[in-house]
C-alpha positions as CSV (number, residue, x, y, z in Angstrom):
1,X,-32.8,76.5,46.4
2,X,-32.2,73.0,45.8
3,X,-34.2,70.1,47.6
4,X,-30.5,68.8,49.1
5,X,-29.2,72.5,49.2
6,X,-31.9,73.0,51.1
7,X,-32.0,69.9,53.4
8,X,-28.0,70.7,54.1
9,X,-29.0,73.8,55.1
10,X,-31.9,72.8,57.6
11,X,-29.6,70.1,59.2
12,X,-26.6,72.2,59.7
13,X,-29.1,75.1,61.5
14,X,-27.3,75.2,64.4
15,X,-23.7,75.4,62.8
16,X,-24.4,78.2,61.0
17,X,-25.4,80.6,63.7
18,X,-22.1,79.2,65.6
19,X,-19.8,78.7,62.5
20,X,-17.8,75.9,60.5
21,X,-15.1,73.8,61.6
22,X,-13.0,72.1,58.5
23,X,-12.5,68.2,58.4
24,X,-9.0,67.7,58.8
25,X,-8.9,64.7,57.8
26,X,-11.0,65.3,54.3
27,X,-9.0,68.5,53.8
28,X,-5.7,66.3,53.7
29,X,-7.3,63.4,51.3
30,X,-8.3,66.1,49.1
31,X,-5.4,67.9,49.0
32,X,-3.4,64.4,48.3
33,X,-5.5,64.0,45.6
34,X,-4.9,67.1,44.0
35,X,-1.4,67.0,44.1
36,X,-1.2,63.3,43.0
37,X,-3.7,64.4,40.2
38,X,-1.5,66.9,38.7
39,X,0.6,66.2,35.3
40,X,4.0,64.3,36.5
41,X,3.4,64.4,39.5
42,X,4.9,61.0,40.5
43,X,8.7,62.8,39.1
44,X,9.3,64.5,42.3
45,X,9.2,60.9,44.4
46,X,10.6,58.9,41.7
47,X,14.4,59.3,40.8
48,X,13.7,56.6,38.0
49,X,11.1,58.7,36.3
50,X,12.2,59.3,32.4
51,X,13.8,62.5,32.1
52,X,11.9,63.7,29.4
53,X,8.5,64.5,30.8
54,X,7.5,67.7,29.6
55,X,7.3,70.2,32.6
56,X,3.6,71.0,33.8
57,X,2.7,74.4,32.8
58,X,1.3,77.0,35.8
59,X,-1.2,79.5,34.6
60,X,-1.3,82.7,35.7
61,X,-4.9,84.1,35.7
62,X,-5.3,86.3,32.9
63,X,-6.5,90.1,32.5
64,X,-8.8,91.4,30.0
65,X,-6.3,93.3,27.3
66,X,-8.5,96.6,27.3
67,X,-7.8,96.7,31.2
68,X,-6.6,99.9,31.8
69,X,-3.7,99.1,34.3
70,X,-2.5,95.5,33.1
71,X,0.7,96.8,32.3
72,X,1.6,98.2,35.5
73,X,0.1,95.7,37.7
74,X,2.6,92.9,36.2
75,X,5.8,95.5,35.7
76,X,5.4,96.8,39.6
77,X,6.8,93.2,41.0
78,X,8.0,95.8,44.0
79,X,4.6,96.1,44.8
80,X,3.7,93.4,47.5
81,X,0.4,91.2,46.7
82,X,-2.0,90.5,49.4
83,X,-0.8,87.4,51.2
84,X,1.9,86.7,49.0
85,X,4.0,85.0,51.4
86,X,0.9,82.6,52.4
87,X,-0.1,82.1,48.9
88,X,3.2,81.5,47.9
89,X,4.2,78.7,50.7
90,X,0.8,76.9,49.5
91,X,2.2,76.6,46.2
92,X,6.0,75.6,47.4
93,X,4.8,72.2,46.5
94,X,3.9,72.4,43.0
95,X,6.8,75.6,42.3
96,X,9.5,73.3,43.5
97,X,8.4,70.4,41.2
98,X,8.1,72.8,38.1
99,X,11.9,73.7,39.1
100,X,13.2,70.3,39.2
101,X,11.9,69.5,35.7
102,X,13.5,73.3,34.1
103,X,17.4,72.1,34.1
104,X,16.9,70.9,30.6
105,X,15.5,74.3,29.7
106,X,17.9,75.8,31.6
107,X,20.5,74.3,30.0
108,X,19.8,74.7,26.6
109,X,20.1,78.5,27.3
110,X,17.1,79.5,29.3
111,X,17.5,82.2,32.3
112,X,19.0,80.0,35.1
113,X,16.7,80.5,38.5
114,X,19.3,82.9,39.8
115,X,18.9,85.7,37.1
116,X,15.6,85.8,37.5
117,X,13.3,88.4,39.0
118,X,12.9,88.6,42.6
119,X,10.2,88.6,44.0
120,X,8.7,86.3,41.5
121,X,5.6,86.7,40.1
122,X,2.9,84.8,42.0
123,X,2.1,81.7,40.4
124,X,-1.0,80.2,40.4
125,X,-2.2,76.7,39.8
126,X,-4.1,75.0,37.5
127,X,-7.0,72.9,38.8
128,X,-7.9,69.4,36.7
129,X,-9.8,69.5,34.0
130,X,-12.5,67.7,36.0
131,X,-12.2,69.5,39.4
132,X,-15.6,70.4,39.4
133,X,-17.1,66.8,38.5
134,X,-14.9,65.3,41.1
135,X,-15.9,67.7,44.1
136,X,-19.4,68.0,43.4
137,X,-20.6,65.3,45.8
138,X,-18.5,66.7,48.4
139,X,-19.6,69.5,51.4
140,X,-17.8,72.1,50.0
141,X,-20.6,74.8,51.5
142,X,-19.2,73.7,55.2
143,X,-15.2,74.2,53.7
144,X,-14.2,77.7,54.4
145,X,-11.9,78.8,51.1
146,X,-8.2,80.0,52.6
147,X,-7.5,83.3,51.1
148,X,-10.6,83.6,49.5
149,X,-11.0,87.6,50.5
150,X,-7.7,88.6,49.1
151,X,-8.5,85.9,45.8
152,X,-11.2,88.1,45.2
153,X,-10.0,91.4,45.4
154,X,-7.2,90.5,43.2
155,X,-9.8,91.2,40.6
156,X,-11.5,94.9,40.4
157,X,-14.9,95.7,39.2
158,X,-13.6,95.9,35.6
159,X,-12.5,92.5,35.5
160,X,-15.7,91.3,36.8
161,X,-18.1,93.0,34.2
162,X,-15.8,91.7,31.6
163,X,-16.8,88.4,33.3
164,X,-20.2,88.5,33.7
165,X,-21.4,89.3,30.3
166,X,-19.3,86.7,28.3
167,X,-21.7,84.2,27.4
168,X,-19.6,81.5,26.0
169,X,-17.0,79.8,27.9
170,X,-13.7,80.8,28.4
171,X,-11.1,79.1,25.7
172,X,-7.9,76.9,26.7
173,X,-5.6,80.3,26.3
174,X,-7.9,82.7,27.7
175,X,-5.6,81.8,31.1
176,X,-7.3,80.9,34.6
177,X,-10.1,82.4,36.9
178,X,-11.2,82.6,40.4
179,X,-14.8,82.6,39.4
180,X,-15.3,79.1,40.9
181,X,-15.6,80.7,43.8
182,X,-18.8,82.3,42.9
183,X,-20.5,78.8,42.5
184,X,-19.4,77.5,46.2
185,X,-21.9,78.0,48.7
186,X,-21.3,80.6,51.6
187,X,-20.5,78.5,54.9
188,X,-22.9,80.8,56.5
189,X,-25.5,81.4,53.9
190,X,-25.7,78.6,51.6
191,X,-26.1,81.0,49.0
192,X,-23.9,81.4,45.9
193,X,-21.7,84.4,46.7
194,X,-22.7,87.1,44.8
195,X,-20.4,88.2,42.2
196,X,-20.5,91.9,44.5
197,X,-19.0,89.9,47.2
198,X,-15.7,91.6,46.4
199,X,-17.6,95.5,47.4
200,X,-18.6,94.0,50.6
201,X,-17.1,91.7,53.4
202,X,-18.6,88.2,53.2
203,X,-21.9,87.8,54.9
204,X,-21.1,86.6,58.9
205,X,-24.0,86.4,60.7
206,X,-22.3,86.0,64.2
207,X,-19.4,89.1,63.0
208,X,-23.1,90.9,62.8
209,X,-24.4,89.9,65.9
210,X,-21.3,91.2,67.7
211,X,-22.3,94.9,66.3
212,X,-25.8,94.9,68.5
213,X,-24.8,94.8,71.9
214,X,-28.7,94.1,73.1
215,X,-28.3,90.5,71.7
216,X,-26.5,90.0,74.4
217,X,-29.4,90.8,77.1
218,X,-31.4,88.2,78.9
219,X,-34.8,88.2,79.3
220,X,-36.2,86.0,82.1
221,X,-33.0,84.3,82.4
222,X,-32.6,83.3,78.8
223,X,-31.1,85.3,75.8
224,X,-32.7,86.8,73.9
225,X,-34.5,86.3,70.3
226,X,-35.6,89.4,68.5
227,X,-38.2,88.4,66.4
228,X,-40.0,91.5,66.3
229,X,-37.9,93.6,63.6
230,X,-41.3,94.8,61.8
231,X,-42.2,96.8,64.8
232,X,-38.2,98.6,65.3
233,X,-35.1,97.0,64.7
234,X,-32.2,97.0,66.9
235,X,-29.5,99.2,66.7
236,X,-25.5,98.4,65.6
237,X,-22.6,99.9,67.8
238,X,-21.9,102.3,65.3
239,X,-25.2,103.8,65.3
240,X,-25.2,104.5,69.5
241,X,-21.5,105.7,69.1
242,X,-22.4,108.1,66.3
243,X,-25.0,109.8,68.6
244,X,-23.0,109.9,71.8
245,X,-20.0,111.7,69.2
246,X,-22.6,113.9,68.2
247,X,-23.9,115.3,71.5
248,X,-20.5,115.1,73.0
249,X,-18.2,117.4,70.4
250,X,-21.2,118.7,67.8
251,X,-24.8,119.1,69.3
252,X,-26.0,122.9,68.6
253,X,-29.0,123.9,66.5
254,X,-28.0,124.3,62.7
255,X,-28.3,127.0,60.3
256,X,-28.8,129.5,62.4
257,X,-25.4,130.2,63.7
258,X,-21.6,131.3,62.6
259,X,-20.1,129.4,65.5
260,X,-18.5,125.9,65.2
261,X,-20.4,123.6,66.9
262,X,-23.0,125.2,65.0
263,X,-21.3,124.7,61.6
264,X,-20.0,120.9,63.0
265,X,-23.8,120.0,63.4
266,X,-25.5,121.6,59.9
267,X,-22.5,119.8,58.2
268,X,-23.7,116.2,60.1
269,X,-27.1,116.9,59.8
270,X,-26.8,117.4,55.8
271,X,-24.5,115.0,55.4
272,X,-27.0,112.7,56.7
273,X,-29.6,113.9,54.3
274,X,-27.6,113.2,51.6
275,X,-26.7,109.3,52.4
276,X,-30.4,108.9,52.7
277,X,-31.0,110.2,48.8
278,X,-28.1,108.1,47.9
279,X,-29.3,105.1,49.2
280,X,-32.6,105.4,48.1
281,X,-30.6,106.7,44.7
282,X,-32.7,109.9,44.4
283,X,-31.6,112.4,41.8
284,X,-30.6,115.1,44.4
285,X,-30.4,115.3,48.3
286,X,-32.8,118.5,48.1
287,X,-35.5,116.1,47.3
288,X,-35.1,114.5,50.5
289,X,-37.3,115.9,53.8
290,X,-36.6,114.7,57.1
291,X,-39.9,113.6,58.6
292,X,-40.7,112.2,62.2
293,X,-41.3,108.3,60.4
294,X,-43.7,107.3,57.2
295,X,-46.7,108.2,59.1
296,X,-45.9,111.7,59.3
297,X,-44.3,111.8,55.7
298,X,-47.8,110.6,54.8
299,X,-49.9,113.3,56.1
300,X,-47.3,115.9,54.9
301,X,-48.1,114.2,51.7
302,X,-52.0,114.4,52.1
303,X,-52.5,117.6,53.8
304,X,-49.8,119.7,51.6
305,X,-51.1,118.0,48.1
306,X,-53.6,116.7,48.9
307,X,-55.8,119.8,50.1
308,X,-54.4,121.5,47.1
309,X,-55.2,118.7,44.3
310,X,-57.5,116.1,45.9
311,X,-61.4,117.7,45.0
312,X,-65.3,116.0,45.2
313,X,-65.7,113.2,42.9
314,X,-61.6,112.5,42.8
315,X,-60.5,109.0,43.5
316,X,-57.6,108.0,45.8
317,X,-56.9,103.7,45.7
318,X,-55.1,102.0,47.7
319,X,-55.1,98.4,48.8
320,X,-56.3,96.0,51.2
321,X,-52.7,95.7,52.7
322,X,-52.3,99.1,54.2
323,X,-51.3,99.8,57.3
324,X,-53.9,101.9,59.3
325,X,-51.0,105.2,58.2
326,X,-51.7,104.4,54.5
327,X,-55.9,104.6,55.2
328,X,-57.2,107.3,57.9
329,X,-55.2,110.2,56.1
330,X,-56.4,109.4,53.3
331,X,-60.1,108.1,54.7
332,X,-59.7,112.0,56.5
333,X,-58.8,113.6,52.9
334,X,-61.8,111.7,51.5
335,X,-64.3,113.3,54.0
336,X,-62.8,116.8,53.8
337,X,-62.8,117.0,49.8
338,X,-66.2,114.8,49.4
339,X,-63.8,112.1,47.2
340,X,-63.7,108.8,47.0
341,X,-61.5,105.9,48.7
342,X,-61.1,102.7,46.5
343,X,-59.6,99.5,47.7
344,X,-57.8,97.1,45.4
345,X,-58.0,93.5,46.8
346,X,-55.9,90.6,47.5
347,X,-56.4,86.8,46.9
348,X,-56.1,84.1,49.3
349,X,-52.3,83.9,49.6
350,X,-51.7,88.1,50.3
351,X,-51.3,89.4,46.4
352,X,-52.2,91.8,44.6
353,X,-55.0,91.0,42.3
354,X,-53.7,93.3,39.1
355,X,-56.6,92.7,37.0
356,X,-59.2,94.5,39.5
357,X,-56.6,97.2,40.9
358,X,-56.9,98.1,36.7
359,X,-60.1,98.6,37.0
360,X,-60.0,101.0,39.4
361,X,-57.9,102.8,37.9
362,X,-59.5,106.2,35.3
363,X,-59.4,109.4,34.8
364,X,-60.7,110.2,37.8
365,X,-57.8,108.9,39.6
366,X,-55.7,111.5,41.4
367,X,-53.6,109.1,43.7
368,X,-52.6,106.0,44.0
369,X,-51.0,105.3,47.6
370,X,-49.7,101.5,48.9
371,X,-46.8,99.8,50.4
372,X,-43.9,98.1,49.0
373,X,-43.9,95.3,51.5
374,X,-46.8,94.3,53.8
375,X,-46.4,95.0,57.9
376,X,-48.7,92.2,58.2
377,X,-48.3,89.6,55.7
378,X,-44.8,90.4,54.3
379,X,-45.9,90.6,50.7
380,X,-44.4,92.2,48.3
381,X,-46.0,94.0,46.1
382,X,-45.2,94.5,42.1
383,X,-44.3,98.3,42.9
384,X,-42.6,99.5,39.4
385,X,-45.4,97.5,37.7
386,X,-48.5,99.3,40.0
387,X,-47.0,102.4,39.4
388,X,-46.4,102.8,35.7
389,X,-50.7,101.7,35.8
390,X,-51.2,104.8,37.7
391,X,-49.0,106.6,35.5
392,X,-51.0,105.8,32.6
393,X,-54.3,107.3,33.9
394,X,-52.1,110.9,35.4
395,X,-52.2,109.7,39.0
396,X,-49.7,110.1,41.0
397,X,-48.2,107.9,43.3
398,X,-46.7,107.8,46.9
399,X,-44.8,104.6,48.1
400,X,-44.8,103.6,51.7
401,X,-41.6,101.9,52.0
402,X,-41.5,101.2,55.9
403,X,-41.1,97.6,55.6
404,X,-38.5,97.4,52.5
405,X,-35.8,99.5,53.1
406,X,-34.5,96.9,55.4
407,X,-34.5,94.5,53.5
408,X,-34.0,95.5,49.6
409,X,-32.8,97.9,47.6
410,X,-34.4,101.1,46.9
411,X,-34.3,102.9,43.5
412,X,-36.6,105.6,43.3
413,X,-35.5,106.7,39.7
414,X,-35.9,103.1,38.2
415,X,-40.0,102.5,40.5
416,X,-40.3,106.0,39.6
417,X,-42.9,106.8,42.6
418,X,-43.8,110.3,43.2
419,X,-43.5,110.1,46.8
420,X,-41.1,107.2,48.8
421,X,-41.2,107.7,52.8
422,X,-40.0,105.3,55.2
423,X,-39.0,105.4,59.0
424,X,-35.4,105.5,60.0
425,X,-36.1,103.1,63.3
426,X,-37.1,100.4,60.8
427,X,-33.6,100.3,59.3
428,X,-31.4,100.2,62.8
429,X,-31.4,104.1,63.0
430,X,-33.3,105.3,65.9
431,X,-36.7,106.3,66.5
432,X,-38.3,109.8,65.8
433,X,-36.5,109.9,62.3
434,X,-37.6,109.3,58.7
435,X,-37.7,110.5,55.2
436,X,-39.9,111.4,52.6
437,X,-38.4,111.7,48.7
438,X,-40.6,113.7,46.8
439,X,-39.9,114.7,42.8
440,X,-38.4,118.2,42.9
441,X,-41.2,119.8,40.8
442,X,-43.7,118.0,43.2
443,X,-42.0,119.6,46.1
444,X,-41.7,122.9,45.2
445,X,-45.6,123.2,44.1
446,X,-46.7,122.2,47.7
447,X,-48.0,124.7,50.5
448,X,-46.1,124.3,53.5
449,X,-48.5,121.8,56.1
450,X,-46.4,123.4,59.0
451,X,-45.1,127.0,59.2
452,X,-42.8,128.2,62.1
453,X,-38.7,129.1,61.7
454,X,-36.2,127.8,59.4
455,X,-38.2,127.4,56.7
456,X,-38.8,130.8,55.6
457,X,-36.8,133.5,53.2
458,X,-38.5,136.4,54.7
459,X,-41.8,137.2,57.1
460,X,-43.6,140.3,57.2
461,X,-47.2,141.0,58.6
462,X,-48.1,141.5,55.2
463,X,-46.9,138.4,53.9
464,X,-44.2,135.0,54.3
465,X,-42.1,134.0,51.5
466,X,-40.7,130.0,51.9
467,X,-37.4,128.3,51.0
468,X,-37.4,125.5,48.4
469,X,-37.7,122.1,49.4
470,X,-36.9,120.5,51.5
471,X,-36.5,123.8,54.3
472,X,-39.7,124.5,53.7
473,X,-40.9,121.1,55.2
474,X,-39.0,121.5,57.6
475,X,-40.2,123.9,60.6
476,X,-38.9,124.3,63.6
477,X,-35.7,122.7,65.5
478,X,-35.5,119.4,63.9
479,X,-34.8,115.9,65.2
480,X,-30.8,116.6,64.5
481,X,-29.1,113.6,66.6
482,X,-31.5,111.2,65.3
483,X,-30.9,112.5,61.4
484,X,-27.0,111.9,62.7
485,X,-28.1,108.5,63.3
486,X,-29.7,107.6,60.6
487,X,-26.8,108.4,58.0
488,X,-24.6,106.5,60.3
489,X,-27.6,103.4,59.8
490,X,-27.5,103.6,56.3
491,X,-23.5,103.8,56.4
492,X,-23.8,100.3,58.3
493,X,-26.2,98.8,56.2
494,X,-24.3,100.1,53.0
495,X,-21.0,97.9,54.3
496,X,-22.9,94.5,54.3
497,X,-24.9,95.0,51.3
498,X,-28.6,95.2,51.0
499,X,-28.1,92.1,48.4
500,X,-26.4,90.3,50.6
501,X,-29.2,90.7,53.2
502,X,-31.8,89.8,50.8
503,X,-30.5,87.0,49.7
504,X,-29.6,85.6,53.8
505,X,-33.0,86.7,54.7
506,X,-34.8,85.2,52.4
507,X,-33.3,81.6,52.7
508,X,-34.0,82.6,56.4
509,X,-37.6,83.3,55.5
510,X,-37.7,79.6,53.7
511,X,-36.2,77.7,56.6
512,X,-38.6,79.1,59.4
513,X,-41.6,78.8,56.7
514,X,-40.8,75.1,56.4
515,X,-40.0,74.6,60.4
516,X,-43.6,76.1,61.2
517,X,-45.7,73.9,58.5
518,X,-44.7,71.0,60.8
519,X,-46.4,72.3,63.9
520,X,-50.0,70.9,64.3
521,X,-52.7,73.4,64.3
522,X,-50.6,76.2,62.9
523,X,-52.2,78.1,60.1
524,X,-49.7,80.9,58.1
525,X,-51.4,84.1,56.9
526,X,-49.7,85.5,54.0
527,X,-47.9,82.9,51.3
528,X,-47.3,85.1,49.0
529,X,-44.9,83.8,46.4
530,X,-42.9,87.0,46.7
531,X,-42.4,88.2,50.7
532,X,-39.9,89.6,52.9
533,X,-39.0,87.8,56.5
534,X,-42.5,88.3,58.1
535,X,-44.0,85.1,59.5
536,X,-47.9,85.8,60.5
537,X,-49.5,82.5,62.2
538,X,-52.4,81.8,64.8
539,X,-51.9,78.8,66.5
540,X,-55.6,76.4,67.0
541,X,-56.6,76.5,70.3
542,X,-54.6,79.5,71.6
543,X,-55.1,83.3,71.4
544,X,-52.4,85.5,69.9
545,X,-52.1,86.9,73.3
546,X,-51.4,83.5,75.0
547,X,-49.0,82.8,72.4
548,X,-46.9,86.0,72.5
549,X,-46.7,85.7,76.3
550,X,-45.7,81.9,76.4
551,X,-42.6,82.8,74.0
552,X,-42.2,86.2,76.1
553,X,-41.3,83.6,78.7
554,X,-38.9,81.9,76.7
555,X,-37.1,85.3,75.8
556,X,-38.3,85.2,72.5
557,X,-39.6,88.0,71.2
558,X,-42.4,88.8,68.6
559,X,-45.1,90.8,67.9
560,X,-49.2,89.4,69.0
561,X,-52.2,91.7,67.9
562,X,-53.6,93.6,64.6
563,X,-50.2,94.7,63.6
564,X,-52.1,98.3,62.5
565,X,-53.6,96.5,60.0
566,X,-57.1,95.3,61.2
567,X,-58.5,95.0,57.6
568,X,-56.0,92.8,55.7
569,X,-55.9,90.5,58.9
570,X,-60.1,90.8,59.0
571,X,-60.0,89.9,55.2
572,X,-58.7,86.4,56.3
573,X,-61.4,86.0,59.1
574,X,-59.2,86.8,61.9
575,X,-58.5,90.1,64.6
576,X,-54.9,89.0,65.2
577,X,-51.9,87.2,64.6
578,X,-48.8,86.2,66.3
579,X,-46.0,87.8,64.3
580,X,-42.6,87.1,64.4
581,X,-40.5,89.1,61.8
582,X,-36.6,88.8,60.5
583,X,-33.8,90.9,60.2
584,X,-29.8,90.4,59.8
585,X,-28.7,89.4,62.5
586,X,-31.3,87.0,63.2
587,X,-30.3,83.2,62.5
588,X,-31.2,79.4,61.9
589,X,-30.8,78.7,65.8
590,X,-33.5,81.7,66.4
591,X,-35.7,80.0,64.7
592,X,-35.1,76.6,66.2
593,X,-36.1,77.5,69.5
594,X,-38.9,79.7,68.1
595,X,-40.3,76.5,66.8
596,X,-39.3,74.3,69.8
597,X,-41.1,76.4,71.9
598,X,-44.1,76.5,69.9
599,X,-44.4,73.0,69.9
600,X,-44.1,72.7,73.5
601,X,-47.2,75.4,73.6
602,X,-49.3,72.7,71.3
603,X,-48.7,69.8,73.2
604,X,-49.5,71.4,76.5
605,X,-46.2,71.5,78.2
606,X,-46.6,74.9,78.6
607,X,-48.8,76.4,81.6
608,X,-50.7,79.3,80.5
């Protein structure tokens, strides 16, 4: 971002989390400007003006000629556009003067207005040669664009690629484009809209505040600010009413029965299963196992494959950024089978140092185990990069990815992990659910760690024969509801766009980064030049404790201890940290009163 971007966007912190008004009055000069600007314009107010002018030409934006339906879209004028009418009545102006200047056409033979097509074809204007050079010094960001979600999805997918990969620019007959759209800031965001905006409704912050009805509780007579979305996010609307659906018209145990409600909840409850392997875009929904949350998709991991493959004198690595569920199985394995743990360090900001996790790295290697994003520090690590390293030496490799579904996308095929678990309460499902992918041929060569119904063929006294995967992970009565809930999550998240998350979290993540370094005596753990919205900080002169209580006050919330991850926080000379972390729905004025508050706790105006 932009030194001014970015000072526009730190000044304007409390419009965006309440929205944009236009300037009337700017709107109007500009849109006298453009109309005085256009070829002859001066011929519809001026009877005197020589009748020969040639007659300004109106482009109509122009299709790629391989596009499969070009000829029916512009043959089926009985088709309706979005908005016509309104589009239409902006353009009166300009349509009206391009009729005045057609009698000479017309009368040399032309169609006359009245023999033409109705309703016309909707004519689009061409903007100046130099429209962008003359609004470039202007606050477009804080200018909502009329129109500009039915602009956009007068253009499909198709058109779009066609777009994006031509590298030179478009020629004077190539016809017009709405892509100068893309290059206007979001009034919410101040991001370039992403050229998927037209998959997804634009980004709006307070539309996504309005889906999570806890936002609107106080706490101590304020509202409140949920800053702790590291330890549980909250959870939309849709996600409560899914639940209450399910155990008002589908709750019943699955599998087991012929009944209805019976059949109603199996068909949820894999249904669910398989929006979690398309959003994590695993080759097959069999390859996802609903789990309790990562830490128990861990110890399935370690106590299925691992007692099977894990012997004395094998190595396991993982790194100094672990949370205490990515160690003690792991540290338990180690004791069991007489391996060995290795721990691949982190410099002074929170990274990775890649040169010494390669040299932990040989043939003694079984598996490499280590989180995508850091509870703690919000790093991210290089993932695809530390994995094809294990690859090399035949380890295999389980992700922990607790901390990044939430905030990235998730493509297990293209990291190519082994193993990917995360915990559904993390990503504004509820809690008590989570995944683990697992590769198919890894699944199917692991022992059952838990034995019990439904995840059996057949059981004699003699001997018990087990489904494939994932059933035979999955004994017992399951966590159905919560499953329910967690497709219903994903379905949520899916609408918005995990881009379009990363990219408001992450200028999130800069603004509050740049509001704390001007608080005396703060010091931030973890500055990582890659990181997801975690904001680890002690404060000189007050304990995490005091700190977390004094905001508690203020109704904001965050998170004040070891964070599960006493050894990454110890590797920085410290037992805890006050935490606050991001999410969606969290915004610029959330962070202004974070910081407000905190400065009122360093200069003493706060009693402790």
């Amino acid at each position: 971002m932009s030194t001014s971007n970015f000072d526009q966007f730190t000044g304007e912190s409390l419009q965006a989390a309440s929205g944009y008004l236009p300037d009337v009055e700017l709107l109007t000069r500009l849109a006298n400007e453009f109309f005085t600007a256009l070829p002859n314009a001066a011929i519809a107010s001026n009877s005197n003006a020589p009748s020969s002018a040639a007659t300004p030409e109106l482009d109509i934006p122009a299709f790629p000629a391989d596009h499969p339906h070009v000829e029916n879209f512009v043959s089926q004028s009985d088709i309706p556009l979005p908005f016509e009418t309104e589009l239409n009545a902006l353009l009166a102006p300009i349509n009206e003067i391009s009729a005045a200047l057609s009698g000479t056409a017309h009368a040399a033979g032309a169609p006359s207005p009245a023999a033409a097509t109705f309703p016309p074809p909707l004519e689009i204007p061409v903007f100046p040669a130099n429209f962008s050079s003359a609004v470039t010094p202007l606050p477009l960001s804080a200018i909502p664009l009329p129109f500009e979600d039915e602009l956009r999805a007068l253009f499909t997918p198709a058109q779009k690629a066609s777009h994006a990969h031509a590298s030179a620019p478009a020629s004077s007959n190539s016809g017009s484009s709405f892509y100068f759209l893309d290059s206007i800031a979001s009034p919410v965001t101040r991001a370039p809209l992403p050229a998927f905006a037209a998959a997804h409704p634009p980004f709006d912050v307070n539309a996504i505040r309005r889906d999570f009805p806890i936002l609107k509780e106080l706490v101590h007579g304020r509202p409140l600010i949920w800053l702790d979305n590291a330890a549980t996010t909250q959870k939309p609307q849709s996600v409560i009413d899914r639940l209450s659906y399910f155990y008002q018209h589908e709750n019943s145990n699955i599998h087991r029965a012929a009944h209805e409600l019976a059949a109603r909840a199996t068909d949820a409850y894999e249904d669910a299963r398989k929006k979690v392997g398309h959003f994590l875009n695993a080759p097959s929904a069999d390859e996802i196992v609903f789990v309790r949350g990562t830490t128990e998709g861990i110890n399935l991991v370690a106590q299925s494959w691992g007692r099977q493959h894990i012997h004395e004198g094998d190595e396991i690595v993982i790194t100094w950024l672990e949370h205490h569920a990515n160690i003690v199985p792991w540290q338990q394995l180690c004791t069991e089978k007489g391996a060995k743990l290795r721990v691949a360090p982190v410099d002074d900001h929170g990274q990775i140092l890649l040169d010494e996790y390669q040299k932990l790295l040989n043939s003694r290697t079984k598996l490499v185990a280590f989180s995508q994003v850091s509870n703690a520090l919000g790093t991210i690590t290089p993932a695809q990069q530390m994995i094809a390293m294990a690859h090399r030496v035949g380890a295999r490799v389980l992700l922990d990815g607790a901390q990044s579904v939430s905030h990235m996308r998730i493509d297990v095929q293209q990291l190519d992990c082994d193993w990917f678990v995360f915990s559904g309460h993390k990503v504004f499902a509820p809690t008590g659910i989570g995944a683990l992918f697992g590769k198919a041929e890894l699944l199917n060569s692991m022992s059952p760690w838990q034995g019990g119904g439904n995840m059996i063929q057949d059981v004699t006294f003699e001997k018990t024969t087990y489904h494939a995967a994932p059933a035979r992970f999955e004994a017992g009565t399951g966590n159905i509801a919560d499953a329910v809930g967690l497709g219903a999550a994903i379905d949520y998240v899916q609408r918005i766009g995990l881009e379009n998350i990363s990219c408001y979290e992450h200028q999130l993540l800069v603004y509050a980064t740049r509001g704390l370094s001007t608080i005396p005596g703060l010091r931030l753990i973890g500055t990582a030049a890659e990181k997801a919205g975690v904001l680890s900080f002690v404060l000189k002169g007050f304990s995490s404790e005091e700190v977390g209580a004094a905001l508690n006050r203020e109704g904001i919330a965050v998170r004040s201890g070891h964070h599960c991850a006493q050894p990454i926080l110890r590797r920085f000379g410290l037992e805890t940290t006050v935490r606050p972390s991001l999410a969606l729905y969290n915004t610029c004025a959330d962070i202004d009163f974070l910081i407000a508050a905190l400065h009122r706790i360093q200069s003493g105006r706060v009693s402790f």
